[in-house]
C-alpha positions in Angstrom: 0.0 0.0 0.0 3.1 2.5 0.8 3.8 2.1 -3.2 0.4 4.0 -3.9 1.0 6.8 -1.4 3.5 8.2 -3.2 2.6 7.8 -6.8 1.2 10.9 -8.2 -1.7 9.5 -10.4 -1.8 13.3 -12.4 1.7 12.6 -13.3 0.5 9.1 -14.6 -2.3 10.7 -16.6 0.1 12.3 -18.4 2.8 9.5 -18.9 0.7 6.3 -19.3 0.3 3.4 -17.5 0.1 -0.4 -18.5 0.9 -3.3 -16.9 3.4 -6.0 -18.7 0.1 -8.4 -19.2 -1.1 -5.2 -21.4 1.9 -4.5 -23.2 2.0 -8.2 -24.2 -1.1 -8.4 -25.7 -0.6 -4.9 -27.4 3.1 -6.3 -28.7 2.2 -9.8 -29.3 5.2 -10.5 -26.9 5.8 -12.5 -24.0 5.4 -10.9 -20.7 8.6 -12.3 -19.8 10.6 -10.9 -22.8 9.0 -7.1 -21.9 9.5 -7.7 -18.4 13.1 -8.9 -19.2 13.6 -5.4 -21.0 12.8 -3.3 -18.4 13.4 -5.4 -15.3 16.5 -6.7 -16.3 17.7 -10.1 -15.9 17.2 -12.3 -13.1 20.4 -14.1 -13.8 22.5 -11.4 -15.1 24.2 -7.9 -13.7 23.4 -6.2 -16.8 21.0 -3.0 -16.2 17.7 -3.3 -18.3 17.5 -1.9 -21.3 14.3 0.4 -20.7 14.8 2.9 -18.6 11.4 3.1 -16.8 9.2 6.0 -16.6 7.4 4.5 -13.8 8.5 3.0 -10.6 6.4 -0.7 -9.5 2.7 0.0 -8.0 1.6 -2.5 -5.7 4.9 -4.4 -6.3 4.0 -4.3 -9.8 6.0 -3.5 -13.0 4.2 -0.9 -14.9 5.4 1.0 -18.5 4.9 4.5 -19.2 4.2 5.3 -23.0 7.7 5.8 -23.6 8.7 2.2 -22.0 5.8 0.9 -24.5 6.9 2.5 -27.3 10.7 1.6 -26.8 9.5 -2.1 -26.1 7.8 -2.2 -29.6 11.4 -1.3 -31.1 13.0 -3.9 -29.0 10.5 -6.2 -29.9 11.9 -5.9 -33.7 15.4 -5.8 -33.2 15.3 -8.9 -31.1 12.9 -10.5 -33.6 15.0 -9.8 -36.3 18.0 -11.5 -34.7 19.7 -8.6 -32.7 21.1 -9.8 -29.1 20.0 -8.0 -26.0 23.5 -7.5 -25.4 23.9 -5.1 -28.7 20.3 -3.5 -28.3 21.0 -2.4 -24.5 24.7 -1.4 -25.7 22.8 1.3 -28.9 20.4 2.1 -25.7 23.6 3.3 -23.9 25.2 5.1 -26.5 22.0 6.9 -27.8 20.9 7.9 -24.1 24.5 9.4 -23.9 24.6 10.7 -27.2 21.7 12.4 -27.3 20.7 13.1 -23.4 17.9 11.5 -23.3 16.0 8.4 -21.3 14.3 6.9 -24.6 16.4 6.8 -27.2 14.0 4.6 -29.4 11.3 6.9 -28.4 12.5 10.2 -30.3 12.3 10.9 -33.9 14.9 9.3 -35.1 14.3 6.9 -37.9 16.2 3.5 -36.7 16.2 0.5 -38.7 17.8 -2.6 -39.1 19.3 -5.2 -41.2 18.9 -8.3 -38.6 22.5 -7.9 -37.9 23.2 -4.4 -36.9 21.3 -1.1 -36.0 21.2 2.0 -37.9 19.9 5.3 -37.8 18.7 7.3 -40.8 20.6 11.2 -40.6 18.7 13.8 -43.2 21.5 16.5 -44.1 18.7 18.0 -46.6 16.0 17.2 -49.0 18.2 15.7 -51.1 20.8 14.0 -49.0 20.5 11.8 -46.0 23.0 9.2 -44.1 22.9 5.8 -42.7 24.6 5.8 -39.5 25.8 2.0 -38.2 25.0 2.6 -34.2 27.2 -0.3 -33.9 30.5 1.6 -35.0 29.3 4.8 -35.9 30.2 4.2 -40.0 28.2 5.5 -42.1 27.2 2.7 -45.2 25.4 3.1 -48.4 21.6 4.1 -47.9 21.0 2.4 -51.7 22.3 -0.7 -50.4 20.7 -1.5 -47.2 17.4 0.5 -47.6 15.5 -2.5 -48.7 16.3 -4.0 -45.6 15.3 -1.9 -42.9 11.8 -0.8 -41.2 9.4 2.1 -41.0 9.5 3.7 -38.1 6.6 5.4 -36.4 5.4 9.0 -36.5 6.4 11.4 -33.4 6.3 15.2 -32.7 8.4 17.3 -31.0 11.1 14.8 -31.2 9.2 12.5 -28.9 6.4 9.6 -29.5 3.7 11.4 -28.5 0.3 9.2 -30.2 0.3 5.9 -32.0 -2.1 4.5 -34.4 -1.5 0.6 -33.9 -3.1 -0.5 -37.2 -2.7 1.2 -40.3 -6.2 -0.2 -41.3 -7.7 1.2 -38.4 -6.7 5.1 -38.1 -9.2 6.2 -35.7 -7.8 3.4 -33.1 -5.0 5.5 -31.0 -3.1 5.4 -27.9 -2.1 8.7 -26.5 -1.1 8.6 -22.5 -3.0 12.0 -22.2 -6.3 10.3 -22.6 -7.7 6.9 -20.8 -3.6 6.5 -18.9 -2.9 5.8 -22.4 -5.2 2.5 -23.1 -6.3 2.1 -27.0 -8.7 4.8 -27.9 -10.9 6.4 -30.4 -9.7 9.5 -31.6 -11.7 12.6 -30.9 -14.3 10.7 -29.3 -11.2 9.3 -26.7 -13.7 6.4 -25.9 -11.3 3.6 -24.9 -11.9 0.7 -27.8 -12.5 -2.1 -25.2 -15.2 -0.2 -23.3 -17.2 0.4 -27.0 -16.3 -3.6 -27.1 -18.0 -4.4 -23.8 -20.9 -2.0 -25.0 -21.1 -4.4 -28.4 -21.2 -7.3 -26.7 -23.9 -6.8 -24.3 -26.5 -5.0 -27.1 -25.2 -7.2 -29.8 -25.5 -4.2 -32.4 -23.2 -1.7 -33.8 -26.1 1.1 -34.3 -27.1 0.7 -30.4 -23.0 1.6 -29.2 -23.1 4.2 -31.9 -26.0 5.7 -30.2 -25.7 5.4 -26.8 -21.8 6.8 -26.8 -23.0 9.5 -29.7 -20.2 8.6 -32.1 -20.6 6.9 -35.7 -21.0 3.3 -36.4 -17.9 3.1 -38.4 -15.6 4.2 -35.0 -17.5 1.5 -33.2 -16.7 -1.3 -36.1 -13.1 -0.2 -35.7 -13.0 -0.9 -31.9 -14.8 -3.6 -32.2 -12.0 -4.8 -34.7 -9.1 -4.0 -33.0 -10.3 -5.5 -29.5 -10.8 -9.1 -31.7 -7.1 -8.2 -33.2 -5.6 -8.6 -29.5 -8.3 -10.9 -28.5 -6.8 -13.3 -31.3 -3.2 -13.0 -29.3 -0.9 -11.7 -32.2 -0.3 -8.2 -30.9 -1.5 -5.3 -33.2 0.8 -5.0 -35.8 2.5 -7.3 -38.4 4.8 -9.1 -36.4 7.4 -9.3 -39.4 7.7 -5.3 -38.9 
């Protein structure tokens, strides 16, 4: 119960808050993995790679936005082949680098290859760089582009919304609304609450009605709640 006292739940409305159950099913990861991230290693000395926004609750380990959006990073690199050990040491030198807690979180277009971790660097319209975080080379853009992965959007050089499923675009997380749980945007009704609505009328037109928003944001809810009902996560795991 001491954990609660001191958490300051305004500062969490701003930051986010999910539990590593949460994050799994919005990943498509193991709890253990995300945990592994921002816990660190029971067996190991190493400090986690995630640099938490949010100290346990109730004994809990909870992610802020940032954590989440840093895991979803992770989550590529390490299914892509990439070794904790490398991915914690581009954490290090990005966080030092660039003075800042979340390095994946900032706009800053990283990719990979499966082998190594790079970081796209736009000189001007015409001209950009690929930066190898690994030994700070740069290497031919024309060569490895085909290789590496979209990024998402951010403002003010820091993730600051994200829209999960690209066939969904009014389905958003944004920790200033609902601590950051899977929303509809403008109408900021969380998607599994228009869910729980669905199921209990059975009709699309009912939700629609009763939470004054249009049947198509309801159909999208309802989608995305069966996309992490279905286990997968929300994306295309193959990034």
């Amino acid at each position: 119960m001491s954990a609660l006292v001191h958490i300051d739940w305004d500062k969490v409305g701003r930051i986010g808050l999910y539990t590593v159950p949460m994050a799994a099913r919005l990943l498509g990861e193991s709890g253990i993995k995300i945990r592994s991230w921002i816990d660190g290693y029971s067996n190991s000395d190493a400090t986690p790679i995630i640099r938490r926004q949010l100290p346990p609750i109730n004994g809990r380990t909870v992610l802020g936005f940032l954590d989440l959006i840093e895991a979803r990073f992770i989550r590529h690199f390490d299914r892509l082949g990439l070794s904790p050990q490398s991915i914690r040491k581009v954490a290090d030198k990005l966080r030092e680098r660039h003075h800042t807690d979340h390095p994946f979180a900032t706009n800053k277009r990283f990719r990979t290859d499966g082998k190594k971790i790079f970081m796209e660097i736009v000189e001007t319209d015409e001209e950009r760089k690929i930066l190898n975080l690994m030994n700070d080379n740069f290497e031919m853009g024309t060569v490895i582009e085909a290789s590496l992965f979209d990024s998402i959007l951010y403002a003010d050089d820091l993730a600051n919304r994200w829209h999960p499923v690209r066939e969904l675009p009014r389905v958003v997380l944004d920790p200033q609304y609902a601590f950051g749980r899977p929303v509809i945007e403008e109408a900021w009704v969380p998607t599994d609450t228009l869910y729980g609505a669905f199921e209990a009328e059975g009709q699309v037109g009912i939700v629609a009605e009763d939470f004054d928003i249009d049947k198509d944001a309801v159909n999208q809810a309802i989608a995305f709640e069966e996309r992490l009902r279905a286990g997968a996560g929300v994306e295309d795991q193959t990034g």
